[in-house]
C-alpha positions as CSV (number, residue, x, y, z in Angstrom):
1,X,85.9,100.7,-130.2
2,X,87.5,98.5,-132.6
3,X,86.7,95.0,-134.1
4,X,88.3,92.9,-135.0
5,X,87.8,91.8,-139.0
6,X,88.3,87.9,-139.2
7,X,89.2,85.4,-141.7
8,X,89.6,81.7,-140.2
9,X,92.4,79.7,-138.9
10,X,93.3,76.9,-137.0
11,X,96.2,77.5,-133.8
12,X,98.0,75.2,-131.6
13,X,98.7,76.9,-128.2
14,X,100.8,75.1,-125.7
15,X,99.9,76.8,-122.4
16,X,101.9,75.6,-119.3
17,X,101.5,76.6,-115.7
18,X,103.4,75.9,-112.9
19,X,101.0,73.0,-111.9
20,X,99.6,71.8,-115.3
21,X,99.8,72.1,-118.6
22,X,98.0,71.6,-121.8
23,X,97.6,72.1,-125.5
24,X,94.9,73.7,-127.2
25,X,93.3,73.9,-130.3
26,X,91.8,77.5,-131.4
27,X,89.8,78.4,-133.9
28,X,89.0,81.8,-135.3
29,X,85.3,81.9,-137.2
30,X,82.0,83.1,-137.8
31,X,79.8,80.2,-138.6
32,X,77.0,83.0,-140.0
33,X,77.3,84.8,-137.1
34,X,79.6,87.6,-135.6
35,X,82.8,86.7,-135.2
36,X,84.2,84.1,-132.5
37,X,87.1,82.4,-130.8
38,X,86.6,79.4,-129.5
39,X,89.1,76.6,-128.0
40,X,89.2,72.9,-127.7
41,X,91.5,71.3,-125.0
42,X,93.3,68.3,-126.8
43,X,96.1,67.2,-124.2
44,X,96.6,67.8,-120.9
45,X,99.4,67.1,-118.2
46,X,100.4,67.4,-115.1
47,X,103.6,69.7,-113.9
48,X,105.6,69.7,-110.8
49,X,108.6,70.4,-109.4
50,X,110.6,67.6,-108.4
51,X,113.5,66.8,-105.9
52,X,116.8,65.7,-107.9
53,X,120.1,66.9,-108.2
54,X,120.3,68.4,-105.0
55,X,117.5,71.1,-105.3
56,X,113.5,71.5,-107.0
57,X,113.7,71.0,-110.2
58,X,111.5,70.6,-113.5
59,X,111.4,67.4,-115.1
60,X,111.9,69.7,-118.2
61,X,112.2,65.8,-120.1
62,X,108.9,64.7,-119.5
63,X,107.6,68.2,-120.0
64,X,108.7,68.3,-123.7
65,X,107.5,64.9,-124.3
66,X,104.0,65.9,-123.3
67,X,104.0,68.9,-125.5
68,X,105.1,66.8,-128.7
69,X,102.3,64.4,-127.8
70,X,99.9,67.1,-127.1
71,X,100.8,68.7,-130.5
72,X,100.8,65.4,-132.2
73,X,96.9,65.2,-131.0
74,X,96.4,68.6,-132.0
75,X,97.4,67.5,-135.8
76,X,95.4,64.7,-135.8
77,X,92.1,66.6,-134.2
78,X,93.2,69.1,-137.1
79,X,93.3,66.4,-139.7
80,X,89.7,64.9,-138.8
81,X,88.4,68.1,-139.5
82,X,89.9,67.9,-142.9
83,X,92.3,71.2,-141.7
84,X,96.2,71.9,-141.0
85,X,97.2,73.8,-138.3
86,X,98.6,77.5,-138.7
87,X,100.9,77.8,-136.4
88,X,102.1,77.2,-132.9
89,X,102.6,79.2,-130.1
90,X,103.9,78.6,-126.6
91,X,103.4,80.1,-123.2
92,X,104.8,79.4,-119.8
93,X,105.8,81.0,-116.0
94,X,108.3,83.5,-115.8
95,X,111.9,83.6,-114.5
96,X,113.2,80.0,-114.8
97,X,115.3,78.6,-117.5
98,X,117.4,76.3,-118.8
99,X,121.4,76.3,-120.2
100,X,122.0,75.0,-123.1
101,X,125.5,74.5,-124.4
102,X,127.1,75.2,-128.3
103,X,125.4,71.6,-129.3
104,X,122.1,72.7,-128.4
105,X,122.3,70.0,-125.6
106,X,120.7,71.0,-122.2
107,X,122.9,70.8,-119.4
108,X,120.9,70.0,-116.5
109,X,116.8,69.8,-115.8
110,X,116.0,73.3,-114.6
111,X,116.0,75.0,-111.5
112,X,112.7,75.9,-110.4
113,X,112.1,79.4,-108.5
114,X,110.3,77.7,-105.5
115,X,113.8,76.4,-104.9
116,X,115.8,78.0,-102.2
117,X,119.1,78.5,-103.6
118,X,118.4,82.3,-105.4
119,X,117.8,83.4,-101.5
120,X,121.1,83.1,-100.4
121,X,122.3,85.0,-103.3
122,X,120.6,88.2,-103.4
123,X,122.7,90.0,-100.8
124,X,125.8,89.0,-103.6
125,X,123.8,90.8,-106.2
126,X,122.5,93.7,-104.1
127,X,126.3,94.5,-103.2
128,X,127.4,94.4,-106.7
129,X,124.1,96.8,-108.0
130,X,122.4,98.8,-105.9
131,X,118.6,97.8,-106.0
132,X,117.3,101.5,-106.8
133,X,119.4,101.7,-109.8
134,X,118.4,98.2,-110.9
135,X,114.5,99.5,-110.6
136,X,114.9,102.3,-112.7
137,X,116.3,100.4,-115.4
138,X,114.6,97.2,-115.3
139,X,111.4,98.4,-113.5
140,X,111.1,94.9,-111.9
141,X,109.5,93.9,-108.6
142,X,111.9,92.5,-105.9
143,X,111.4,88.6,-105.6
144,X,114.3,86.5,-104.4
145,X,113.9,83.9,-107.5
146,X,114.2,86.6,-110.1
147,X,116.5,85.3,-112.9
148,X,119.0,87.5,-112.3
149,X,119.0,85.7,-108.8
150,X,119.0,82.3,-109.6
151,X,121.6,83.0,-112.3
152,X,123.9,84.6,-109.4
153,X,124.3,81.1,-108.1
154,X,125.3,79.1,-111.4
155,X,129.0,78.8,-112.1
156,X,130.6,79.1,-115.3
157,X,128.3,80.2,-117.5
158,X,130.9,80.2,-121.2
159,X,129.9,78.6,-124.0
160,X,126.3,78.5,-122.9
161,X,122.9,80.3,-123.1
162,X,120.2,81.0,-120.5
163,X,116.9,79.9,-122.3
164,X,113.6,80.9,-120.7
165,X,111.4,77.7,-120.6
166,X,109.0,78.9,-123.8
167,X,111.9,79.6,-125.6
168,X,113.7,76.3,-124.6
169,X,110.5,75.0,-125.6
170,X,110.5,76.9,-128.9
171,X,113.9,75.8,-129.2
172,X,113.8,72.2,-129.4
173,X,111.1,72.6,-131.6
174,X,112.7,74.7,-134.7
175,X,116.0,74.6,-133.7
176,X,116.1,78.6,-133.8
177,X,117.5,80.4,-130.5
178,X,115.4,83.3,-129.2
179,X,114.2,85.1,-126.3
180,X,110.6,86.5,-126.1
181,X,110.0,89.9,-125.1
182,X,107.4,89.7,-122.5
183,X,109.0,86.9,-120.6
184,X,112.8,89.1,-120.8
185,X,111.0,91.6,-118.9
186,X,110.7,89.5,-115.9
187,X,114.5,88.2,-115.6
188,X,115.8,91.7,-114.2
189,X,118.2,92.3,-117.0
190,X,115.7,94.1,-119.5
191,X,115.7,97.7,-120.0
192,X,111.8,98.5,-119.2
193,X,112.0,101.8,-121.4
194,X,114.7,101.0,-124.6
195,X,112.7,97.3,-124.4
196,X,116.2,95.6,-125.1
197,X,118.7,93.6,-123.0
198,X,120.1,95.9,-120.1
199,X,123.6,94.7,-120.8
200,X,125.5,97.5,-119.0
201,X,124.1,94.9,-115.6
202,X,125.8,91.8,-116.5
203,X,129.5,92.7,-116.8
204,X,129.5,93.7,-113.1
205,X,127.0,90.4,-112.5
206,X,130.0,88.6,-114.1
207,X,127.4,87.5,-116.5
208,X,128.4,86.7,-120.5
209,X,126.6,89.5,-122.6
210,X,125.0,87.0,-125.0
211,X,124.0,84.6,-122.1
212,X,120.5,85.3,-123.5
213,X,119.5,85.0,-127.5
214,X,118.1,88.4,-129.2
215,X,114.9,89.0,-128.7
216,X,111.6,88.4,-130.9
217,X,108.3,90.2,-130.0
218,X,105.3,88.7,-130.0
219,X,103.4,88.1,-133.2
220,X,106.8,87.6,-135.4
221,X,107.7,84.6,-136.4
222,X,110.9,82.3,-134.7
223,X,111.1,79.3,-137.2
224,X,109.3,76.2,-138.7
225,X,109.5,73.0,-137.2
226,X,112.3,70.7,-137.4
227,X,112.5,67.1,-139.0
228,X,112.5,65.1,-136.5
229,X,109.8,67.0,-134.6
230,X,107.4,67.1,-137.6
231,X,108.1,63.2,-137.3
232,X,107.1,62.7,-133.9
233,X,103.9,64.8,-134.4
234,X,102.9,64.4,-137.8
235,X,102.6,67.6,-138.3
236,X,103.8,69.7,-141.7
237,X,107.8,70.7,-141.5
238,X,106.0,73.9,-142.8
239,X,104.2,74.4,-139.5
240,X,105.3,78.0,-138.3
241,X,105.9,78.7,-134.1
242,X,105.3,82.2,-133.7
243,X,106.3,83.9,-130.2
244,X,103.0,85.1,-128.5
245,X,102.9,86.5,-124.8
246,X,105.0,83.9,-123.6
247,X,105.0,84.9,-120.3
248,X,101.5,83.5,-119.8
249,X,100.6,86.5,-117.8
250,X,101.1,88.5,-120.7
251,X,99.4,86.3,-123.0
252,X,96.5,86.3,-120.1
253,X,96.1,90.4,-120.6
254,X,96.0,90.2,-123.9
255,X,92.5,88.4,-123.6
256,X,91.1,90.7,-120.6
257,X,87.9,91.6,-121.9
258,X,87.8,95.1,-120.9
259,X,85.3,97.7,-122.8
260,X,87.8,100.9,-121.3
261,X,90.6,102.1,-120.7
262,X,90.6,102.4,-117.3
263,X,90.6,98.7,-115.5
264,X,92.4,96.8,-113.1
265,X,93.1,93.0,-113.7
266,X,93.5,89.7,-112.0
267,X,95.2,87.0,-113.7
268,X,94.3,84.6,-110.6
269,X,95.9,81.1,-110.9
270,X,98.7,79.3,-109.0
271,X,99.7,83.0,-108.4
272,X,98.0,86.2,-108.6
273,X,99.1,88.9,-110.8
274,X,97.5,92.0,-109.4
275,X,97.7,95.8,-111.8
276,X,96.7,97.6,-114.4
277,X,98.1,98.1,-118.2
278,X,99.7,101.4,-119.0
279,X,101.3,103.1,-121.8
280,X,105.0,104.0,-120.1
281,X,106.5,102.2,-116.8
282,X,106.7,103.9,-113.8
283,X,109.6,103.7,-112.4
284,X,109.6,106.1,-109.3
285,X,111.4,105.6,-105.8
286,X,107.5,105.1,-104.5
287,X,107.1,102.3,-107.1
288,X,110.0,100.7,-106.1
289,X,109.4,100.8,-102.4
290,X,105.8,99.4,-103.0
291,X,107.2,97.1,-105.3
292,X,105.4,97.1,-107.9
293,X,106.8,95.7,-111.5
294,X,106.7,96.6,-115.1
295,X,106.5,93.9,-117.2
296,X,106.2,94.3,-121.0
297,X,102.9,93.3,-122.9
298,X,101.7,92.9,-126.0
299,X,101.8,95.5,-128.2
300,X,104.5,97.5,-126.4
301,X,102.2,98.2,-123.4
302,X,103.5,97.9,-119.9
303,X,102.3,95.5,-117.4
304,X,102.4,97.2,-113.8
305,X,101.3,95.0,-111.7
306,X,102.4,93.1,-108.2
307,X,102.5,89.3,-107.4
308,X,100.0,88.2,-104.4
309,X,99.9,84.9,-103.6
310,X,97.7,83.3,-105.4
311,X,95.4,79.7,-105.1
312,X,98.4,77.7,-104.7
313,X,98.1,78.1,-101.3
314,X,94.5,76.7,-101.5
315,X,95.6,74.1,-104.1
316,X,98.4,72.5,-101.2
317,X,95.7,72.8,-98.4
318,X,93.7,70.3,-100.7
319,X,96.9,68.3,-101.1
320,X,98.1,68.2,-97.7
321,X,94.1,67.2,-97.2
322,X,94.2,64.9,-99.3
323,X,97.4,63.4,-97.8
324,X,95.4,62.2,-94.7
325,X,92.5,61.2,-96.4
326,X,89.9,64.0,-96.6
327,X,88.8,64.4,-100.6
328,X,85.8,66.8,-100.2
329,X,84.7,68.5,-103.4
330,X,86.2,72.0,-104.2
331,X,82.6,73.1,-104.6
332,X,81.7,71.6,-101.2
333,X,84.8,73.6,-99.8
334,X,83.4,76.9,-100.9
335,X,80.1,76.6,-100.1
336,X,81.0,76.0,-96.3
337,X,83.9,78.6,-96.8
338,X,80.7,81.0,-97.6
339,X,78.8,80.2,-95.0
340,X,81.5,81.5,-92.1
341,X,80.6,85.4,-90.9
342,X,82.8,88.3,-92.4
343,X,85.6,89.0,-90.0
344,X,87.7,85.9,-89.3
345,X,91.5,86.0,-89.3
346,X,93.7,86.9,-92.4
347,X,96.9,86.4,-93.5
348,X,99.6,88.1,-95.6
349,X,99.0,85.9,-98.8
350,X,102.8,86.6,-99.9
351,X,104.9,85.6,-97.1
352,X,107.6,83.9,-98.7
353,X,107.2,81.0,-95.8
354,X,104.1,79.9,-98.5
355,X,106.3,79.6,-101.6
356,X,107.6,76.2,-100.8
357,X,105.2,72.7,-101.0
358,X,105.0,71.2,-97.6
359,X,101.9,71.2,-94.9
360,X,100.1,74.5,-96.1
361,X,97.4,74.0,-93.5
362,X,99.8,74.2,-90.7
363,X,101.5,77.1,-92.1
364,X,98.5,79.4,-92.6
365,X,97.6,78.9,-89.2
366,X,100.5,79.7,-87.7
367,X,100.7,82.7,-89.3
368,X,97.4,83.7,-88.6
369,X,98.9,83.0,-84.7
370,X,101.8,85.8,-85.7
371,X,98.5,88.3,-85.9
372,X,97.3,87.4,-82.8
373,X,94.6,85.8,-84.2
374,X,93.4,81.5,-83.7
375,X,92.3,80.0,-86.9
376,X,90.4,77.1,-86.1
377,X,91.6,73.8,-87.9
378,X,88.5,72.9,-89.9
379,X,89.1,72.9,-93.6
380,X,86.2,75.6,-93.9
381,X,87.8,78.0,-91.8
382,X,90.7,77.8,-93.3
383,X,89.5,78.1,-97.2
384,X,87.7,81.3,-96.3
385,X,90.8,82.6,-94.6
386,X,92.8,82.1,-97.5
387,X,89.8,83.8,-99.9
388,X,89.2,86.5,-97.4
389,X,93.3,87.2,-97.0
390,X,93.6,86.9,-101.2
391,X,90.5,89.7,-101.7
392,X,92.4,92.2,-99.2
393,X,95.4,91.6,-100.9
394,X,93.7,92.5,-104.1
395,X,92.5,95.6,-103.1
396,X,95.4,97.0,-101.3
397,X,97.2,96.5,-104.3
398,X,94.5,98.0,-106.8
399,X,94.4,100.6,-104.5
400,X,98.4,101.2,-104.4
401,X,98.6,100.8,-108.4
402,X,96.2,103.8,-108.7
403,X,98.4,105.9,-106.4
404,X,101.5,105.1,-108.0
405,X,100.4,105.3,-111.7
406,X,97.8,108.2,-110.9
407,X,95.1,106.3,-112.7
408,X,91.8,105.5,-111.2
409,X,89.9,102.4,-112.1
410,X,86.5,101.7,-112.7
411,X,86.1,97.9,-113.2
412,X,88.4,95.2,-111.6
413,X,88.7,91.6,-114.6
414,X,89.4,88.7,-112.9
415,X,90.6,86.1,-115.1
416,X,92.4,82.5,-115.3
417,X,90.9,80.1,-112.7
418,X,90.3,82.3,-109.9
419,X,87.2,83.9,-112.3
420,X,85.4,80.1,-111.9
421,X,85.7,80.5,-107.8
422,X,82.2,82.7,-107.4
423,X,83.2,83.3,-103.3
424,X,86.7,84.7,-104.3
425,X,85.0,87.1,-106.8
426,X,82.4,88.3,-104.8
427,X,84.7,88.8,-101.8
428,X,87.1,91.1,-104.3
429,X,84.2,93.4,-105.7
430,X,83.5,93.9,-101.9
431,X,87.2,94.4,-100.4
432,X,87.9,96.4,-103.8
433,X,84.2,98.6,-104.0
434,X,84.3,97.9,-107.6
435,X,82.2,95.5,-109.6
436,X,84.3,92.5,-111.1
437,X,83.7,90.7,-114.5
438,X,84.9,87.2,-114.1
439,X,86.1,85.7,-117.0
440,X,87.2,84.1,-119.6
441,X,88.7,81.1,-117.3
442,X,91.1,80.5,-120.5
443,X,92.2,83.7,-120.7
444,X,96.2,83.0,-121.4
445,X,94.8,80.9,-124.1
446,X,92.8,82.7,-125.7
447,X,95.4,85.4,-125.7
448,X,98.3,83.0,-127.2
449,X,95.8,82.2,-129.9
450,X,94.7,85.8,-130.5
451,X,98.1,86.8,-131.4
452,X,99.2,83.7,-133.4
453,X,95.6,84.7,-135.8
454,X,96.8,88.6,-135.8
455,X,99.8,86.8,-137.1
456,X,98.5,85.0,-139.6
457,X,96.0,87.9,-140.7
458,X,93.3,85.9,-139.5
459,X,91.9,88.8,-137.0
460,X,93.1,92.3,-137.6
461,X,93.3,95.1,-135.2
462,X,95.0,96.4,-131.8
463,X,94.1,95.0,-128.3
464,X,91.2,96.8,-128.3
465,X,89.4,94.8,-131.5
466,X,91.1,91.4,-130.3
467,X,89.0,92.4,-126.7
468,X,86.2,92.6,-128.6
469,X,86.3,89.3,-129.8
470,X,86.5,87.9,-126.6
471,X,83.9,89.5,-125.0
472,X,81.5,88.5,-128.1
473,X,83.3,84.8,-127.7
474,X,82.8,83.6,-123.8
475,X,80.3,83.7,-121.1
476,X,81.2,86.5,-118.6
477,X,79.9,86.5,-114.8
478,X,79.5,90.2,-112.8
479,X,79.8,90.8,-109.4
480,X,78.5,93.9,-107.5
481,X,80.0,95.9,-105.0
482,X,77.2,95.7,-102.7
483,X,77.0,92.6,-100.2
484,X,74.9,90.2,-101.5
């Protein structure tokens, strides 16, 4: 096993989910002792789609304005400390993006994928590339809001480029156009074994061939920051942006503390990415029918893996909850959630009638009717329905990912929020009938950071060394197979 030789630094990581965001200070040290990486939260912000224009869109506006003012607190926390900062690096979702025309000027606020208009195109695209020959090049899962989806619906695309939301990020911020590997792979126009553009699938998609910028892998470096930007901030001109993972699920693997080979992970948030990390994709008529998706990861590795629904679905219960008054702790949730018997009703967690906000409590239940099954109403019942249908989700798909890939797995790492949820956890290691390590809740973080020090030649080594470094770094929880 490798580790990881250190030798300081100081990184900005802008990490944004699909609910939240934030900006985070890392530091790479050793303060006498073995080696560490430890992270300080200096912004955070809320994110959410919004109605406007017609359809669900990002308030992409405010979102950039939080990340110069999360950055600018990251310089001045930097500047207490008598430091600068290294470098930046951002990481977001998947799939959506923005268009930006020849004056660098975004067109519109961005589309978000729990919008409907990408369903009503996938029949168009389907008819114009047969889905099995779109698998075995791209490798990617079939979800209606798929870039290459939601790009079937714009109209005249000249003149302008498709910028993922890191990179439109990454854009405003140095002024240099790019697209980052990891987050190419999940638009359905990247080649999952050359690892470049798949540009023989957007002349028939009627689709410009430099719609996207080239790409940049993670750990290069995409500019330094503009004028006006190292005004707002007060941070250096100097100050490099380096592409990390900036899918954040890639990012999120990175950091999966794993001692072996031969593990399964969780990257449990909003959604839940569900697989393993291989060496080649697999890109089989079995895979495809299961679908399953090959993502690229750091470090050229593949990420095969599935999307289950994920705690959104709990997060909108607590909304909709809220909504009508009733605020109970999350903590008072899952302890009444753990005190139902085994057995109740389940659900399928990825039914695309969850993807949109709205009454999520109403929703589950009548789904739970389309089993035959009666959900009570009471919040408890309903939290342990959404855990217990999440952990069987988890295992079918383990399960299936070991089939497919002819791999078996020893350990399951369940990281991102869904590692701080002890009842989700314990439920997995039992549906799964392997133990889970749960941790680090930070994990895209840590990852983002991780790569910006390899960078910087602040850590050296492959995955397995920066693994290392997180498993000496953060508290780690295990759960046992065995009911407890």
């Amino acid at each position: 096993m490798q580790t990881a030789s250190v030798d300081g630094g100081l990184f900005a990581a802008v990490d944004i989910g699909a609910s939240s965001g934030r900006v985070i200070l890392g530091r790479i040290s050793t303060d006498g002792g073995p080696a560490r990486a430890t992270l300080d939260v200096v912004h955070r912000f809320p994110n959410a789609v919004v109605q406007s224009d017609g359809g669900l869109r990002w308030d992409f506006d405010a979102l950039f304005a939080e990340v110069l003012t999360g950055l600018a607190a990251a310089g001045t926390a930097a500047a207490e400390c008598g430091e600068t900062i290294t470098s930046i690096g951002i990481d977001t979702w998947a799939v959506d993006y923005g268009l930006v025309n020849k004056a660098g000027e975004l067109t519109a606020q961005p589309y978000s994928y729990r919008d409907e208009r990408s369903r009503t195109a996938v029949a168009r695209v389907h008819a114009k590339l047969d889905p099995a020959r779109l698998y075995t090049t791209t490798g990617l899962q079939f979800l209606q809001f798929n870039t290459l989806y939601q790009l079937a619906t714009e109209q005249d695309l000249d003149g302008l480029q498709a910028l993922l939301i890191p990179d439109l990020i990454a854009f405003l911020l140095t002024g240099q156009r790019r697209t980052e590997a990891t987050n190419a792979s999940t638009t359905g126009l990247f080649d999952a074994v050359a690892g470049e553009w798949a540009t023989e699938l957007f002349g028939p998609l009627g689709l410009p061939k430099d719609l996207f910028p080239p790409l940049i892998q993670p750990g290069e470096t995409l500019g330094t920051l503009l004028a006006g930007i190292a005004e707002r901030t007060g941070l250096p001109e100097a100050t490099k942006v380096v592409a990390v993972g900036s899918h954040d699920t890639a990012s999120a693997v990175a950091a999966v503390p794993a001692e072996q080979e031969n593990f399964a992970y969780i990257s449990s948030g909003t959604w839940s990415l569900v697989g393993l990390e291989l060496h080649q994709p697999v890109l089989t008529e079995a895979s495809r029918a299961a679908n399953f998706t090959n993502e690229r990861g750091v470090d050229g590795t593949t990420r095969y893996l599935r999307n289950v629904g994920g705690l959104w679905l709990l997060s909108e219960c607590q909304r909709t909850w809220a909504e009508g008054g009733y605020r109970p702790a999350i903590g008072e949730l899952l302890d009444a959630a753990a005190a139902l018997p085994p057995g109740g009703p389940r659900i399928n967690p990825d039914d695309p009638a969850f993807i949109a906000p709205d009454n999520m409590p109403d929703r589950i239940r009548a789904a739970a009717r389309n089993t035959g099954a009666v959900l009570p109403g009471e919040p408890a019942a309903i939290v342990r329905c959404i855990l217990d249908s999440l952990a069987a989700g988890y295992a079918r798909t383990i399960a299936d990912a070991e089939r497919l890939a002819g791999v078996a797995v020893d350990v399951v790492h369940i990281v991102g929020g869904g590692s701080q949820n002890a009842l989700l956890c314990q439920l997995t290691a039992q549906a799964t009938g392997r133990p889970v390590i749960a941790g680090p809740v930070e994990a895209t973080a840590l990852g983002n950071v991780l790569i910006q020090a390899r960078a910087a030649g602040a850590v050296s080594g492959g995955l397995d060394a920066l693994r290392a470094l997180v498993r000496a770094s953060h508290r780690l929880d295990r759960f046992e197979a065995a009911l407890v």
